[in-house]
Every structure is written in structure tokens, then in C-alpha cells.
N, C-alpha and C positions, 0 to 999 in steps of 0.2 A: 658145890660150886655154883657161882653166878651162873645166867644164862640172860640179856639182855634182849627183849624183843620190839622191836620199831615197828611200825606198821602204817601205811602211810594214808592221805586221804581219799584219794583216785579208788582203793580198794575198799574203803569203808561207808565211804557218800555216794546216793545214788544223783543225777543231774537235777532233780529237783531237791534235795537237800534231805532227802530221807535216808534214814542210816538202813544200811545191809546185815540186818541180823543175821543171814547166812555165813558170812563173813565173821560176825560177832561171834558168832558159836565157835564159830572153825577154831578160832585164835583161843577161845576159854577152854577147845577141846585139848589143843594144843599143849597150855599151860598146862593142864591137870597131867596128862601125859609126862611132861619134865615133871611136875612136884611128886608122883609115882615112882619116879627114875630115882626121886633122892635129889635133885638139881632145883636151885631156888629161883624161879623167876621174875623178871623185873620185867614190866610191859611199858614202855613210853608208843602213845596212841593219839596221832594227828585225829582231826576229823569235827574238830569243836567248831571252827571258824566256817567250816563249810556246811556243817550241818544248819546252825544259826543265822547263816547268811541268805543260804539257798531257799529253803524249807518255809519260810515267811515273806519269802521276795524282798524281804528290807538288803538290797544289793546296796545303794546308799549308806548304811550306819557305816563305824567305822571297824576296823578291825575288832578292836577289845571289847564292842557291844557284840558282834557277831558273836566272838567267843565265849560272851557271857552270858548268852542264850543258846548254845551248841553244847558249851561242857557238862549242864546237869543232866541235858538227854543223852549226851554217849555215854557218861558215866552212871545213870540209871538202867541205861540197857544192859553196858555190860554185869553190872551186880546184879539185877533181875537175872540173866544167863548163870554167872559163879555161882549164886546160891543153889542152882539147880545141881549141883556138883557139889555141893558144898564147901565152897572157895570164897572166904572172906578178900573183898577188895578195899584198899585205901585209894586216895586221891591228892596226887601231890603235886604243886604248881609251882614250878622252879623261872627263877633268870639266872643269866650270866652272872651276876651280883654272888648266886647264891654257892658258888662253886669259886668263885675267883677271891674272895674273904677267904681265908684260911679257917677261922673260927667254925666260920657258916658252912662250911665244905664238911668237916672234921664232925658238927653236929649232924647235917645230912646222912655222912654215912654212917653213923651209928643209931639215925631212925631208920632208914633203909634196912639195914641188919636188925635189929630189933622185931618189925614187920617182918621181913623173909624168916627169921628165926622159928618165929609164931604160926608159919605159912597162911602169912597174909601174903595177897601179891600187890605189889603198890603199881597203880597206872597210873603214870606221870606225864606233864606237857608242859610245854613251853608256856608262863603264865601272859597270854596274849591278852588275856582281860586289861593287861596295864603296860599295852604296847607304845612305844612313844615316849615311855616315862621310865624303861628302864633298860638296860643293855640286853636284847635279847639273842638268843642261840639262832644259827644262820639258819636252819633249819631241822627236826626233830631228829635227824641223823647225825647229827653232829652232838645233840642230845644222848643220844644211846649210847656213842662211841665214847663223852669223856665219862657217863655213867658208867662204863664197862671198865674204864682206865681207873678212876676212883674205887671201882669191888672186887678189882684184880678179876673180871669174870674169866672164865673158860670159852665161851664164846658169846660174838652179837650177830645177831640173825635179823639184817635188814630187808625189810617183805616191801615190795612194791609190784609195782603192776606190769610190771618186764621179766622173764626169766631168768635176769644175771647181770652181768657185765659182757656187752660184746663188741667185737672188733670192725666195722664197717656198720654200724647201726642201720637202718631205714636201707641197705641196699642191696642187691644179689647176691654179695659177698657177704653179709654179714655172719657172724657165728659168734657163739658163746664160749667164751673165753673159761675152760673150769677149773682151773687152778691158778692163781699167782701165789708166789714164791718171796718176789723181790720188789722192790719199791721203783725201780727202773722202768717197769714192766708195765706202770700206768703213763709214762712217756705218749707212747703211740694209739691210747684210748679216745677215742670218741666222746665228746663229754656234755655234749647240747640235747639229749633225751632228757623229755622233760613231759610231765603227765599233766592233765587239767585243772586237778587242785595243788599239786607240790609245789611247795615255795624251794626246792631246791636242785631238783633235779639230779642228772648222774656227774655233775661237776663236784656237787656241794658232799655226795655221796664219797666222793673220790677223796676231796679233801681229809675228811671226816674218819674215812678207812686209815688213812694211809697214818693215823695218830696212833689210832688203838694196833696197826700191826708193830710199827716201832715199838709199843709197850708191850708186845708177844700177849697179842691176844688174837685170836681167830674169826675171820670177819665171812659171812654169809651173806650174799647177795642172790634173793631167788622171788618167784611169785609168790604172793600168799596165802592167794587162794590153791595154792599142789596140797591136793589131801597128804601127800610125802614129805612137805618141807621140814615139818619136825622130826619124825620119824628117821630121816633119811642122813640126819646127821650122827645117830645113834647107832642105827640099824644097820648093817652091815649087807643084808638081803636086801634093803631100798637106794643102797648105796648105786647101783649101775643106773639109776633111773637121773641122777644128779641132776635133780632141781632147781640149779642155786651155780651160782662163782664161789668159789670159797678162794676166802686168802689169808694165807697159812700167816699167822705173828711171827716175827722174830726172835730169836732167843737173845733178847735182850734184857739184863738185869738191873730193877731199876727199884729205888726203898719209896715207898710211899710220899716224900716228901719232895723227891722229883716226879712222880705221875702229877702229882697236882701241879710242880709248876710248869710241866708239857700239856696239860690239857685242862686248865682252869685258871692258872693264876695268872692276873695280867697288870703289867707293870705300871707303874706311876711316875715314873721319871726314866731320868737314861746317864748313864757314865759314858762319856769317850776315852778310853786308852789308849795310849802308842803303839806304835806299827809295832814294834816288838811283844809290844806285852800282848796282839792282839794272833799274833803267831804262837806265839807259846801257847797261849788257850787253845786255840785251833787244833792244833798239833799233837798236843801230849798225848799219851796212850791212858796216865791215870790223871785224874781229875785235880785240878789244882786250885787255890785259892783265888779271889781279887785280892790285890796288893794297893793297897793306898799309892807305892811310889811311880808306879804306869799311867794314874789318872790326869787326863789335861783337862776336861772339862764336865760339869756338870751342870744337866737340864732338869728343871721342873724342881719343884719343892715336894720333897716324900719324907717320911720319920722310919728312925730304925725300925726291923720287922717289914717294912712295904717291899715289894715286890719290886724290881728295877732292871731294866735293860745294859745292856753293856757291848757297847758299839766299836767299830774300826774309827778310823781318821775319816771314810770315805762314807759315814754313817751307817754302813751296812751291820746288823746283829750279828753278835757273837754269841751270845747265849743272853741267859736273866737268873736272878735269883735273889735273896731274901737280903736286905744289906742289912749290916750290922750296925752301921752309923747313921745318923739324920744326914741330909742334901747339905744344912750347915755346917756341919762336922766334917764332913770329908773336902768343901770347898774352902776350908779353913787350914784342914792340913794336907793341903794336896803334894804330892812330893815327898813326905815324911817316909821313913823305912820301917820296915815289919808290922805294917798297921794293915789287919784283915779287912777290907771291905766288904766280900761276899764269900764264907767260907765254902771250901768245897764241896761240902755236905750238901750245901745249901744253893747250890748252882748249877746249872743244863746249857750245857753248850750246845744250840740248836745249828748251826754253821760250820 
């Protein structure tokens, strides 16, 4: 089974831009530990942008030069470390782009698999090199998470520089929170904790979680420097020390073709349907088709295969999924009877 690991830059970069090999170690000791277990690991690793920005005082350049002076030194250090283990590392540099194409997704995960097969372990990042010019992930947590959603893992173990998720952050009350259950349950969270190099903080964190548990995967939130954080999700003996939030997945069942359009695919236009047809969807217990004869309007121009939203009268989302028809095909026969739009297979009702 998967095992997804994030790690953020707060824990990796020191305030003058030099990377924390003690850290580096800890994480490679970690990984060898799971690939020992029989568990294949995937490492997505911040720390490019701050290493390159800091470490030379170019604070000036812009983002994707930072990064393009950051990423061969984190990813030289870490392979310097794995060899000493003898752990082949790859280096993969993803956008939103490359996960929300179907094609580009569908090849990702079967290099992904290929490499863990092999027990290579791939450390991946957001490609900031080509920030500005391509749709990028809100922050590498959100990275992990639809990685985790895409390899069906067993769990993501998001490491940052806090011990968890807690309740009253920064104040007398605060406490850590060690189990969620339910998706409700982030209602009452605190969510402005934010570290000195994260670009996303425990908002972006929240967000990010709360995908991969609807797709029933299990989500870890702990420090990354706790000599126990790997161990302790195995180990039964390191279990009372609980390092971490953990939040339990949902048993929910979902075919590969809906994970990607909850956590990757993103739409290109949008249907509005009738207050009735928009109740039906809502409603049903089993998943039902789009019906060409509910459609009153159509936005944006997409071709069959793109990915498409499908709205109330009050624009609010009803779900999205894959149409079957081009933008002019369905505004041609709109009102027509038993003509599929978006078959049910092919559809996630997020509302």
C-alpha cells in the first residue's frame, strides 16, 4: 500500500536558506522503515523556493528562479542520504495541469507505480520553476492529498512544524485534537496557524484533508521532527505517545474515475439545469445520469470528453463530470428526450 509523505519548509530550511540534513536523514530513515514494512512510499518535499531564495540572499528573484536554484540542492541532498541506505530517489515536478488532463493523470499514475514497484521512491513538488505560467497546487498539501486520492493510498502523513490539529491555537486552552471521525468536526477549528516559510498554513491543510477523507483515506497531521511519527502509526507500543491528529477516511466507495474528478479534474464550462432536475441529482440515493431534457443553459465552449460543471438556476454546483456531447451539440438540442449528457458513471455530485 501507498503511503504519501509531505513535509513542509519551516522543517526543512534553516533562516538563512541552508537545508537541515538532520531532518533530511530523519525523513530517509523514515522512508526505509515503511519500504522494510512492505509499504511503498511517495515523499512530496517543500523547501526548493526557500532554500534558493534564502541561502544566496537573491530575496528579489522571483519565485521559479528561487526554485530553480533550491530544487538540485534539496534533491542532491536527499540522494546523497538514500544512497547511504541504499534507496534510489527519482524527481518529479508536477502542476495542476498534470493531474486535471485525464491522459496526463492516468500516465502519472502508472510512472508513479512503475518507480514504487522498482522501490524507487519519487520526491515530488509543485513545479514552481514555471510559476505564473501554469495552474499551480494551493500548496504541497493539497499536493499529497490528491496524490493519495490518485494511488488509492492507505495513508498521508502531513509533517509540519506543529504537533497536530488543535482546538484554541496560540492560547491557554489550546489542545490537540487526536482523532477526527467526521467532516463536521473541522467546523470549530482554528485555522490561521501558519509557519514562516508555508505558503499554506492549517487552512489550506484543512481544505486538503478533508478530500482525501471523503475518498476513505486516512489523514496524519503531526511534527516531523518526533523520532515516533512513523513508527507510531504502525506500532502499537508507540501508539500512546500520539504524535500526530489523525483523521480517520470515510468508508466511502468510489471507482477511479470519480477520485480523479474530486481531486484533479477541473471543469471547462458549466450546464444549468432545472430546479427539478437539480433536486433529483441532489437527492437520489443511486447516482443518476444528466439528461439533455433538464438543460436550460450552456456556458463556455468544451468538446465531448472535457470535464463540465452542472449548476442549480441559482448557479450554485451540483456536481461535474465528463460530457458526452460538445457545448454545440447539447445547445442545439437542448430539451430533446433520452439524450445522456453526463452519464452516471462519469459524474460526482459534490452538493
Amino acid at each position: 500500500m501507498y503511503i504519501v509523505i509531505k513535509i513542509g519548509s519551516a522543517l526543512l530550511v534553516n533562516e538563512d536558506g541552508s537545508l537541515k540534513i538532520e531532518m533530511l536523514e530523519h525523513i530517509i530513515s523514515g522512508i526505509k522503515y515503511l519500504q522494510d514494512m512492505g509499504k511503498k512510499p511517495i515523499l512530496v518535499s517543500s523547501g526548493a523556493v526557500a532554500a534558493g531564495g534564502q541561502k544566496y540572499a537573491f530575496k528579489k528573484l522571483s519565485k521559479g528562479v528561487k526554485a530553480a536554484i533550491g530544487q538540485p540542492m534539496l534533491l542532491n541532498e536527499y540522494s546523497k542520504i538514500a544512497q547511504q541506505k541504499n534507496i534510489i530517489t527519482a524527481q518529479y515536478l508536477l502542476s495542476k495541469d498534470d493531474l486535471s488532463d485525464r491522459k496526463r493523470y492516468i500516465y502519472l499514475q502508472s510512472a508513479l507505480e512503475e518507480a514504487t514497484r522498482n522501490n524507487i521512491i519519487p520526491i515530488i513538488n509543485d513545479n514552481d520553476i514555471l510559476h505564473g505560467v501554469k495552474k499551480s497546487f494551493s500548496d504541497n498539501d493539497q499536493l499529497a492529498c490528491y496524490l493519495g486520492i490518485m494511488l488509492h493510498a492507505e495513508k498521508v502523513l502531513l509533517l509540519t512544524s506543529v504537533n497536530g490539529i488543535y482546538n484554541d491555537f496560540g492560547t491557554e486552552k489550546q489542545k490537540r485534537i487526536d482523532l477526527i471521525t467526521k467532516i463536521e468536526e473541522f467546523n470549530d477549528i482554528q485555522t490561521d496557524q501558519k509557519t514562516d516559510f508555508g505558503t499554506g498554513g492549517m487552512k489550506g491543510k484543512i481544505e486538503s484533508i478533508r478530500l482525501a477523507m471523503q475518498c476513505g483515506i486516512d489523514v496524519y497531521v503531526g511534527h516531523g521532527s518526533n523520532e515516533n511519527i512513523f513508527a507510531s502509526m504502525f506500532d502499537d507500543s508507540k501508539r500512546c505517545t500520539k504524535p500526530y491528529t489523525k483523521i480517520r477516511g470515510m468508508q466511502k466507495q468510489m471507482k477511479g474515475i470519480q477520485k480523479w474528478l474530486f481531486a484533479g479534474a477541473e471543469p471547462k464550462g458549466e450546464i444549468q439545469i432545472s430546479e427539478k432536475g437539480g433536486e433529483e441529482l441532489r437527492n437520489c440515493e443511486v447516482r443518476k445520469s444528466v439528461l439533455m431534457k433538464g438543460i436550460e443553459h450552456v456556458f463556455g465552449q468544451f468538446s465531448k470528453g472535457d470535464v463540465i460543471s452542472v449548476i442549480d438556476k441559482n448557479f450554485n454546483q451540483i456536481g461535474y463530470g465528463v460530457a458526452k456531447l460538445d457545448a454545440a451539440e447539447i445547445r442545439s438540442q437542448k430539451g430533446e428526450e433520452n439524450i445522456i449528457v453526463i452519464h452516471a458513471n462519469y459524474f460526482l455530485v459534490t452538493a
